[in-house]
Each structure stands twice: as C-alpha cells, then as structure tokens.
PAZAPA-4460 file (N, C-alpha, C; in steps of 0.05 Angstrom, whole numbers, plus 32768, in hexadecimal, padded with zeros to 4 digits):
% residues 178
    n_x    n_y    n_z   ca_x   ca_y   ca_z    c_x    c_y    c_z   seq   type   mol
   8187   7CEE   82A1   818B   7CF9   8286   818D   7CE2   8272     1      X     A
   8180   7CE9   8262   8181   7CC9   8247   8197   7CD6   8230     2      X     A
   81AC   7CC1   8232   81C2   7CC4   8221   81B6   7CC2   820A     3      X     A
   81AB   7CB4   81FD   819F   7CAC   81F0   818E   7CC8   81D7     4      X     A
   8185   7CCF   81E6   8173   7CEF   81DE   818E   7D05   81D5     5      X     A
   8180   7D11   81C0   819D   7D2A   81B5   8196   7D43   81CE     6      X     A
   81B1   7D4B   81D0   81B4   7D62   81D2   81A6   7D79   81CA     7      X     A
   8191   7D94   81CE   818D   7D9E   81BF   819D   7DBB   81CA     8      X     A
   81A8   7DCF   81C0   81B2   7DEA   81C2   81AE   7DFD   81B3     9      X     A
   81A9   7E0A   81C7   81A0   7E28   81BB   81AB   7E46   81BB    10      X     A
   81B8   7E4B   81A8   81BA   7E6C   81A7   81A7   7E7F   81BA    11      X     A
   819B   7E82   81CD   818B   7E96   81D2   8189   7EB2   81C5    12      X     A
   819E   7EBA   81C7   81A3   7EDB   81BC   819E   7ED6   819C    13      X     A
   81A7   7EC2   818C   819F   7EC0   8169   817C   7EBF   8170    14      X     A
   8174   7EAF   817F   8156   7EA9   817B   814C   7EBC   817C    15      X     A
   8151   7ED7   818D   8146   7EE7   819E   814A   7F05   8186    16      X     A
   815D   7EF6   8175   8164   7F13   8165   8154   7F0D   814A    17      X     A
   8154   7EF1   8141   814B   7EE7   812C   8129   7EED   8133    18      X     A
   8124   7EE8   8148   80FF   7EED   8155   80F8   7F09   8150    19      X     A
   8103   7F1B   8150   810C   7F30   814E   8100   7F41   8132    20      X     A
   8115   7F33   8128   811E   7F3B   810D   80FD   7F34   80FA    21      X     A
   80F4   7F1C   8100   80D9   7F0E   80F0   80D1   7F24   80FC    22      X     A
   80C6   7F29   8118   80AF   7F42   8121   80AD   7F5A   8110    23      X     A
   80CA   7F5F   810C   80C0   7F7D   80FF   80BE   7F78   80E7    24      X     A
   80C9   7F60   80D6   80C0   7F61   80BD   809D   7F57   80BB    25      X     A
   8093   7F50   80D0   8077   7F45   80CD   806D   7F65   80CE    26      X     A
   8072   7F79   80E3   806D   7F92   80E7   806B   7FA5   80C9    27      X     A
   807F   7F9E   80C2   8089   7FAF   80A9   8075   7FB0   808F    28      X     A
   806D   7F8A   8093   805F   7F7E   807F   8045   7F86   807C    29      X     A
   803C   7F83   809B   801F   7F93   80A2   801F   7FAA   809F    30      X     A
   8029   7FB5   809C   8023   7FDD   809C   801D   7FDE   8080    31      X     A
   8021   7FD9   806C   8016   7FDC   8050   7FFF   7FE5   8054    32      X     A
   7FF4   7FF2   804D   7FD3   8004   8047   7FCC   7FF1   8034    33      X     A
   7FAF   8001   8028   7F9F   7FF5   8014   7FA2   7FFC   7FFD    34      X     A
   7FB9   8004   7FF0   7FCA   800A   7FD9   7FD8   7FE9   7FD3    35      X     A
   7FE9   7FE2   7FE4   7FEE   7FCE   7FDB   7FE9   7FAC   7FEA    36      X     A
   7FF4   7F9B   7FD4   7FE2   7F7E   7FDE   7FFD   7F71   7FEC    37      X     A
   7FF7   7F66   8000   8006   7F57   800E   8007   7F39   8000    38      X     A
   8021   7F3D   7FF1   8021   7F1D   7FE2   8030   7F07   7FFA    39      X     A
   803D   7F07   8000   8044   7EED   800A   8061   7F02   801F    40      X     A
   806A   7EED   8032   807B   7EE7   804A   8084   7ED6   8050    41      X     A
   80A0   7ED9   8057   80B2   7EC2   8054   80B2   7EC0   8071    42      X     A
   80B0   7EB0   8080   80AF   7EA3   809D   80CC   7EA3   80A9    43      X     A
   80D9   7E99   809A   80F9   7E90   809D   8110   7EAB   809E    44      X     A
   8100   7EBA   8088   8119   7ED1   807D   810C   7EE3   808C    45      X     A
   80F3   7EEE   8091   80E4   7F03   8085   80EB   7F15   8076    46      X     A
   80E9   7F0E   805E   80EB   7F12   8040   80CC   7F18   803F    47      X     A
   80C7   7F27   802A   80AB   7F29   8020   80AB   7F35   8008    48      X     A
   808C   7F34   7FFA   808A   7F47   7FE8   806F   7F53   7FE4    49      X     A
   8070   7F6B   7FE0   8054   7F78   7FE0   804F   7F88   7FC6    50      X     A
   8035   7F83   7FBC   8033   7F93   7FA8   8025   7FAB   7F9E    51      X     A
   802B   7FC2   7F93   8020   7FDB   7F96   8003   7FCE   7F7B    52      X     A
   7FEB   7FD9   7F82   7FD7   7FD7   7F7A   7FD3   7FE2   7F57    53      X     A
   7FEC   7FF2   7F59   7FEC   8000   7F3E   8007   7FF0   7F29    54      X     A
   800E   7FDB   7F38   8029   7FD0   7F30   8015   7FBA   7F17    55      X     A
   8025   7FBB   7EFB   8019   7FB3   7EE7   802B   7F90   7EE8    56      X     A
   8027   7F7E   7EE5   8031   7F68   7EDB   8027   7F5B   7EC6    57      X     A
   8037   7F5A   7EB3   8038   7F55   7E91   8026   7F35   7E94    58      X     A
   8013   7F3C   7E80   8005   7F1F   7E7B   8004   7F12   7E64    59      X     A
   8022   7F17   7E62   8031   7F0F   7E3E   8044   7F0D   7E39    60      X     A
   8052   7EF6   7E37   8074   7EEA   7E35   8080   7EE2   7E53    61      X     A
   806D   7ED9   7E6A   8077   7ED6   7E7B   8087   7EE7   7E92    62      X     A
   8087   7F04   7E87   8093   7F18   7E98   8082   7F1E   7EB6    63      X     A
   806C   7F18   7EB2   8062   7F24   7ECA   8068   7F0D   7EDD    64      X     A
   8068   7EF6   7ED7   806D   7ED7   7EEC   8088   7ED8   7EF4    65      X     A
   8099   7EE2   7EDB   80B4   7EE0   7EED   80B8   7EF5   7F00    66      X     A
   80A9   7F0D   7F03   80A8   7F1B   7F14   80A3   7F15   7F2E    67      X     A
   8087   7F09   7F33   8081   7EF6   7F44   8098   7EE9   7F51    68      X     A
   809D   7EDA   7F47   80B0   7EBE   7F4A   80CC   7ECA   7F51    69      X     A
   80DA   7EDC   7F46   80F7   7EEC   7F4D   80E5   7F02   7F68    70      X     A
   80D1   7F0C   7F69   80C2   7F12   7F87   80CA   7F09   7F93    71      X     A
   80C2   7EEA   7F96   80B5   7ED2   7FA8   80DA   7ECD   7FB3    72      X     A
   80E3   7EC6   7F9F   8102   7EB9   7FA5   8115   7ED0   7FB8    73      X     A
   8115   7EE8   7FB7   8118   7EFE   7FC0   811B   7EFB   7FE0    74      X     A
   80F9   7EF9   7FDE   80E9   7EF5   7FF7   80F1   7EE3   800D    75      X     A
   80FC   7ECA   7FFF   8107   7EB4   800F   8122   7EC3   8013    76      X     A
   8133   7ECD   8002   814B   7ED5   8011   8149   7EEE   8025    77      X     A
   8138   7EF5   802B   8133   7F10   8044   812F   7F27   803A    78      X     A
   8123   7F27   801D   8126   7F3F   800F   8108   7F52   8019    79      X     A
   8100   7F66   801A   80EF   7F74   8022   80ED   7F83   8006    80      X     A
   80D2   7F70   7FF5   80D4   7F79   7FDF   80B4   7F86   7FD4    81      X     A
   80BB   7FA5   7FD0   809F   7FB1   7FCA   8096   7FB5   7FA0    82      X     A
   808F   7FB0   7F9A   808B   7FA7   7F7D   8075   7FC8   7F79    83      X     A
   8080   7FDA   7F67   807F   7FF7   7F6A   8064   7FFB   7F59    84      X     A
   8058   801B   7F54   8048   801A   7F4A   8056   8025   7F2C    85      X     A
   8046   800F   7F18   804F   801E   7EFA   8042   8037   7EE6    86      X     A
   8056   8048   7EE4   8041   8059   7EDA   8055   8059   7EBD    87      X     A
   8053   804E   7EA6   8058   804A   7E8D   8073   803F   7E8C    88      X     A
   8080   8048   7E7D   80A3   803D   7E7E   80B5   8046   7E87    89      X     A
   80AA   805E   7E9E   80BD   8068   7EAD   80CF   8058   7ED0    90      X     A
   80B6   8045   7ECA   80BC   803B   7EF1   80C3   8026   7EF1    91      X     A
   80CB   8020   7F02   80DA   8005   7F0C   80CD   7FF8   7F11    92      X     A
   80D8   7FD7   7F17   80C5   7FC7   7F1F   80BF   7FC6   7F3C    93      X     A
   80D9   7FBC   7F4C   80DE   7FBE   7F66   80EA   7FCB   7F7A    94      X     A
   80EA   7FCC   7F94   80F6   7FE0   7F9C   8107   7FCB   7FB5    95      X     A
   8112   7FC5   7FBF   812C   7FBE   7FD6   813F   7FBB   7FD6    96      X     A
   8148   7FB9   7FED   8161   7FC3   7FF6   8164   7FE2   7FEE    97      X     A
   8156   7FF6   7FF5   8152   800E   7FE7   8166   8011   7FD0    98      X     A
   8155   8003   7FB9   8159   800D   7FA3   8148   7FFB   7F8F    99      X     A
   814A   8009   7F77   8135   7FFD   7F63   813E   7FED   7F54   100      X     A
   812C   7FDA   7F4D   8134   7FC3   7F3A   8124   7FBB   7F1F   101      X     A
   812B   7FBD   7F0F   8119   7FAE   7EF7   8121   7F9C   7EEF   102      X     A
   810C   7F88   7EE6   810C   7F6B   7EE9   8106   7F70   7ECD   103      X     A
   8117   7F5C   7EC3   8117   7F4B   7E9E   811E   7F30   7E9A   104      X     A
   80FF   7F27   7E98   8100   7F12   7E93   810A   7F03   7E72   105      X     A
   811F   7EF9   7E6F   8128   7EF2   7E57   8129   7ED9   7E4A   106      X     A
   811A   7EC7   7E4E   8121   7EAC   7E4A   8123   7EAC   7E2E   107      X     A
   8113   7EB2   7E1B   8117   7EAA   7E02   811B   7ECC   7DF2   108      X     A
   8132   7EDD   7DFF   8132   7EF0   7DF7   8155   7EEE   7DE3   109      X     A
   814F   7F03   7DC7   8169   7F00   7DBF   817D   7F13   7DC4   110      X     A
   818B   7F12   7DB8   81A8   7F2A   7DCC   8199   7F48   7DCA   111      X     A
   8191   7F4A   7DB0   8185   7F60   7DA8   8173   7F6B   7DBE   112      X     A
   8162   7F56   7DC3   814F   7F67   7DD6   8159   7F69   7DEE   113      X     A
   8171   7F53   7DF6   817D   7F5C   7E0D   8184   7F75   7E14   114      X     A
   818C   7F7D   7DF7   819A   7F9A   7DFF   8186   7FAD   7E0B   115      X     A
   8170   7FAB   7DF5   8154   7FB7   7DFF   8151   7FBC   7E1C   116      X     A
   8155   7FA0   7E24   8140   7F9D   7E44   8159   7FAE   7E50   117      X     A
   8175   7FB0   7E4E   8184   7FBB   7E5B   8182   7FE1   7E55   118      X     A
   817D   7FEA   7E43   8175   800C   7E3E   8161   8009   7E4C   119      X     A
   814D   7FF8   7E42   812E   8002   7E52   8134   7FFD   7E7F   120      X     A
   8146   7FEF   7E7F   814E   7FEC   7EA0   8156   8006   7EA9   121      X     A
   8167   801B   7E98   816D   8032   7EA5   815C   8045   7EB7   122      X     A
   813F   803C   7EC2   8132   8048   7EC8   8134   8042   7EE6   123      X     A
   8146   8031   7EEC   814A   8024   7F0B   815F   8027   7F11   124      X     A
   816E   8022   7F1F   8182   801E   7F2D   8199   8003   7F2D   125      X     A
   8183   7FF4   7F28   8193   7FD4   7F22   817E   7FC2   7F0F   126      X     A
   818B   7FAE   7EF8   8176   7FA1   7EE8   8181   7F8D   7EF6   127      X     A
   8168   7F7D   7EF5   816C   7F61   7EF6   8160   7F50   7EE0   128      X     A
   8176   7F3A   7ED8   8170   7F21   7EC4   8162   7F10   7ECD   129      X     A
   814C   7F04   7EC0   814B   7EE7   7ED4   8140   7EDB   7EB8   130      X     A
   8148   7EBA   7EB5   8146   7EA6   7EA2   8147   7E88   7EB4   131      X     A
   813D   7E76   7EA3   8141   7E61   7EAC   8158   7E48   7E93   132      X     A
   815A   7E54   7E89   8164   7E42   7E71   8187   7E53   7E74   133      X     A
   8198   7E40   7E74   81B8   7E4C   7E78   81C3   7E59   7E5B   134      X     A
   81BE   7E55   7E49   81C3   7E5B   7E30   81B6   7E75   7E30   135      X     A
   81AE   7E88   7E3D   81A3   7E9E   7E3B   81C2   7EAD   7E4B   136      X     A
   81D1   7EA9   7E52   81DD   7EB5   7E63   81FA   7EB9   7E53   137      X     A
   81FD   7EB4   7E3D   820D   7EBC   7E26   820C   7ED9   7E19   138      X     A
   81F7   7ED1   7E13   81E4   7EE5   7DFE   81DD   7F03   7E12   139      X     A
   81DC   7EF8   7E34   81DB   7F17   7E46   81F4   7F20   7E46   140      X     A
   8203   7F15   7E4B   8223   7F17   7E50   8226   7F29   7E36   141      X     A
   8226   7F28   7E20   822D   7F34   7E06   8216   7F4D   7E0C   142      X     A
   8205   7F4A   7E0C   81F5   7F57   7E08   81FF   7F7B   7E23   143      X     A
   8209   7F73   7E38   8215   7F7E   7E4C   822B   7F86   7E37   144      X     A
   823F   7F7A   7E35   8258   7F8A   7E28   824F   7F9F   7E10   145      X     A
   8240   7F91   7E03   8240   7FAE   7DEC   822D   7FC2   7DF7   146      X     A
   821E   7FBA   7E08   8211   7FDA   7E17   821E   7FF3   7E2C   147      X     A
   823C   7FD9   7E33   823F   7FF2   7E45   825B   8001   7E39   148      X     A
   825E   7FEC   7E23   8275   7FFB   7E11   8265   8016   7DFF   149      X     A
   8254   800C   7DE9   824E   8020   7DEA   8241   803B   7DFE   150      X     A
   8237   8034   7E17   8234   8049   7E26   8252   804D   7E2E   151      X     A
   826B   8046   7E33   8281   8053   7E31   8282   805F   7E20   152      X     A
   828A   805B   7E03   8288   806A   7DED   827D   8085   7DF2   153      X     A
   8265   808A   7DF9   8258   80A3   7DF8   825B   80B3   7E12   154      X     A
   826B   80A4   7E28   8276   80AE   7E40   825A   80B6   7E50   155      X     A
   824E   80A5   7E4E   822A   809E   7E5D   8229   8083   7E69   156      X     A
   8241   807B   7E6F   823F   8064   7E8E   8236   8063   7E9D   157      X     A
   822B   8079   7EB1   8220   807E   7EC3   8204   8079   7EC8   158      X     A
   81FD   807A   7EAA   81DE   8077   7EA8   81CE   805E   7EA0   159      X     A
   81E1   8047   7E9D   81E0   8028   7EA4   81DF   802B   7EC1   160      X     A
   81C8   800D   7EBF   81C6   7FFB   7EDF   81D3   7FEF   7EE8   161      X     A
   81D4   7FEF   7EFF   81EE   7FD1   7F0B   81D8   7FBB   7EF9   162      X     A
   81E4   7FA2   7EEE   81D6   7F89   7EE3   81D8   7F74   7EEC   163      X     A
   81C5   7F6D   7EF3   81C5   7F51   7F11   81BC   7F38   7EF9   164      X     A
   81BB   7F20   7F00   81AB   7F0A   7EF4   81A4   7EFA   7F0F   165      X     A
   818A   7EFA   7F10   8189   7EDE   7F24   8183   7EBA   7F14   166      X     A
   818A   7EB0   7F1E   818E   7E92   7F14   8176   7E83   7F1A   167      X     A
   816E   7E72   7F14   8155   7E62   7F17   8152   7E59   7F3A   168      X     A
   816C   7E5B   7F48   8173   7E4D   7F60   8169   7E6B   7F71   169      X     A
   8167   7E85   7F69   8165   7E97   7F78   8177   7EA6   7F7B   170      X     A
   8192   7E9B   7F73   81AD   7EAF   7F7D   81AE   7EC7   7F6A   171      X     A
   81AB   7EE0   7F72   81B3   7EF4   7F66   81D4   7EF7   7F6A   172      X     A
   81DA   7F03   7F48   81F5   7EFD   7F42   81FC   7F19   7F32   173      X     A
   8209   7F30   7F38   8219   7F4A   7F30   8224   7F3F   7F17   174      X     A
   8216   7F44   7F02   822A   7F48   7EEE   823E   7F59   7EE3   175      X     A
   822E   7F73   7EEB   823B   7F8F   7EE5   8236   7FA3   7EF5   176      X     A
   8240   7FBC   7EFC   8244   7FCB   7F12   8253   7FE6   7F03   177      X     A
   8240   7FFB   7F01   824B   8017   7EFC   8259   8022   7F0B   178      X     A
***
C-alpha cells in the first residue's frame, strides 16, 4: 500500500441515491413532447428548464434574458423548471416546485413601477424580483410595504403573491409571505 497516495471513500448508498435521482430527472427531462424545447440540464443538480413553444420572452428592456438567466440559475440549484405557455396578461411565467412564478425583471425600474410589476404578479402564486444593481432593493422593499398595506386596507391580502428576490449569486430570498 503507498502511504504516500490519499485515501479515497465513498458513500455508496449517497452515490447510489444521488445516481438515482439525475436518472429520473434525465427521464423527466426527456418526456417533453414537441410542444416544448428542451433548454438546458444541470448534470450536478438535475435542475432543468424547458420551454413551452407558446412561452413569449420580451425582446425589450432585458426581461426576456433575465428570464433565461433566473431559468438557468434555478436549474443549477435542482429546480425542475417549465417556463409556461403565455396567453396575454393572464399567465405566469414559470411553473416549480408546483407552483407559479412570475419573474420581474427590475434593474432600472422606479418604485412606481415596482408596484406595477407587483399587481400585475397576482396572476401567480409567487413573484419573483431579480436585479443586479443593490440599490434596487430599497425602492422593492417600499414598494412591498405600501402594496400590501394598502391591500390590508381593503382587506384583499390574500390576493398578493408570496415576493421572492433572487440575487445576482442565485439565492432566492422570501421577502413576503401571505
């Protein structure tokens, strides 16, 4: 035996569950029909994301890329992420962890429209923020309090989203919770 040489050790039962776990997400990934496009797969997580053929991405102010990209980041954390079909302003963007998500991209958005992107989110289940500039994350914060005060006010809480932000690093982060 050469002292010299490392050690190597292995979990068998993690490998064997983790081996596992990729199979059916490769399984899952493949069954998509010819409705939607198989964008990408995460090796590591199996995370993915697939897109419905009727799913619109904005080709103006950068909304449709951050879609992409908050996809893609998703994807690396194990997310099994299907990007829906849009039929006007009624639908969501995404759909996992069974439930819906709309994505608002805000980088150079002001409080005002924040509030916007947050009424127009009620059509999901959960909004999500995503920005890359930290100074945006003031202006959501405010923009959250006077929306769900006034939806207190009118005793229509219920009909706000949970409001997530994910961070440039990927971490989705609960801001708010009905």
């Amino acid at each position: 035996m050469d002292v010299n040489k490392p050690k190597l050790t292995m979990n068998p039962i993690c490998t064997i569950v983790e081996s596992d776990i990729i199979k059916a997400a490769i399984q899952k990934y493949n069954s998509y029909g010819s409705e939607w496009e198989k964008a990408y797969f995460d090796e590591l997580s199996g995370g993915f994301n697939v897109y419905h053929k009727e799913h619109q991405f904005a080709s103006t102010g950068g909304g449709g890329e951050a879609e992409k990209i908050v996809g893609k980041m998703l994807a690396k954390l194990g997310k099994q992420v299907e990007f829906l079909p849009e039929g006007g302003n009624k639908s969501a963007d995404l759909l996992f962890d069974n439930q819906t998500w709309d994505i608002k991209y805000i980088e150079k958005a002001s409080e005002h429209r924040m509030r916007d992107a947050i009424l127009d989110s009620r059509k999901a289940d959960n909004a999500m923020f995503y920005f890359v500039s930290d100074s945006q994350f003031v202006k959501l914060m405010s923009a959250i309090y006077r929306e769900v005060g006034n939806f207190l006010k009118k005793n229509k809480i219920n009909q706000l989203p949970n409001i997530y932000y994910m961070d440039k690093n990927g971490f989705l982060k609960l801001l708010w919770e009905k």
